[in-house]
C-alpha positions in Angstrom: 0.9 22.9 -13.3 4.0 21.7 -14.0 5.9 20.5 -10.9 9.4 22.1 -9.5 12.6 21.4 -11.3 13.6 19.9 -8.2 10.8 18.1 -7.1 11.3 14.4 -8.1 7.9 12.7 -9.9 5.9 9.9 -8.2 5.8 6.7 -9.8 3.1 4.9 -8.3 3.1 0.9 -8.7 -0.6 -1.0 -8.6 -0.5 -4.1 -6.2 -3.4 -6.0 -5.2 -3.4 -6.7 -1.4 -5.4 -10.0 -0.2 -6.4 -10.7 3.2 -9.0 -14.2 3.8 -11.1 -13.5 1.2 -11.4 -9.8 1.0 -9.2 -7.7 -1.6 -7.7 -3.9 -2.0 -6.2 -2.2 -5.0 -3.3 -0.6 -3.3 -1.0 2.3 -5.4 2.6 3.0 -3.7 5.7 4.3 -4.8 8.1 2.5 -2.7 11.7 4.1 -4.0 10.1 7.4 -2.6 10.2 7.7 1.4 7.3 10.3 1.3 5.3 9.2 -0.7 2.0 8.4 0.1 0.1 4.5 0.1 -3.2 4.4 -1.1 -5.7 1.6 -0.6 -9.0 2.1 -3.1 -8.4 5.2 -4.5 -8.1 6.7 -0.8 -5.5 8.3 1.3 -4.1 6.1 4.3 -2.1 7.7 7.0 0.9 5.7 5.6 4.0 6.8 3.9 6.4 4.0 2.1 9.1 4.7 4.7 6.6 3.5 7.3 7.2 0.3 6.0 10.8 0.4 4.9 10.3 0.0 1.7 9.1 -3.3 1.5 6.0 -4.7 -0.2 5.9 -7.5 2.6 5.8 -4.6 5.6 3.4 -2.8 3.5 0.8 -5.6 3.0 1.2 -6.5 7.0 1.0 -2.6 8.2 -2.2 -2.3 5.5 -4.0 -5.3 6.6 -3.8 -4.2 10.6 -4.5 -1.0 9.9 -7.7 -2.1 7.3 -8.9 -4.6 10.3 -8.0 -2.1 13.5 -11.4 -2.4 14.5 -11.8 -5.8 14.4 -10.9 -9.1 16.8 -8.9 -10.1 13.7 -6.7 -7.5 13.7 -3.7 -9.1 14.7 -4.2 -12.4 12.6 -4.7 -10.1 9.6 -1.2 -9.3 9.3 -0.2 -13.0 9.0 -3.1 -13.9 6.3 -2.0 -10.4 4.1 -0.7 -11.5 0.4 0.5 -8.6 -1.8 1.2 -8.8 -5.6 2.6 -6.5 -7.6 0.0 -6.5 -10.9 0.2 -4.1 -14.3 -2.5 -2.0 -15.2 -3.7 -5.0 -17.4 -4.0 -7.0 -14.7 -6.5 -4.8 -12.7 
């Protein structure tokens, strides 16, 4: 299915988000406001304009929300790291 002439295509970006010693493939499209952030293959209830755009929001917003139900929770978003990596580099 082909989308709508005006619907504008998705181009999703691979980062790898690192938090202590634990790591997620995350896939975002960060130009697009809508679009949707996915962290292993699955939905989250984020959109990039949750985060403003930015890769550094994204990885602190990810890692709270990945550690909610944890004590860590709020030191998560401090540890976060987020690269931006190729699809060679997966």
């Amino acid at each position: 299915m082909e989308p709508y002439r005006n619907q504008q295509e998705i181009e999703m970006s691979n980062y790898k988000l690192t938090c202590w010693s634990d790591t997620y493939n995350v896939s975002a499209d960060l130009s697009q406001a809508s679009a949707q952030i996915f962290v292993d293959g699955g939905g989250t209830p984020f959109q990039t304009a949750d985060f403003s755009h930015s890769e550094q929001e994204m990885a602190r917003g990810l890692a709270k929300w990945l550690y909610r139900y944890t004590q860590d929770a709020a030191d998560a978003a401090d540890e976060a790291e987020i690269e931006e990596i190729g699809e060679d580099d997966e």
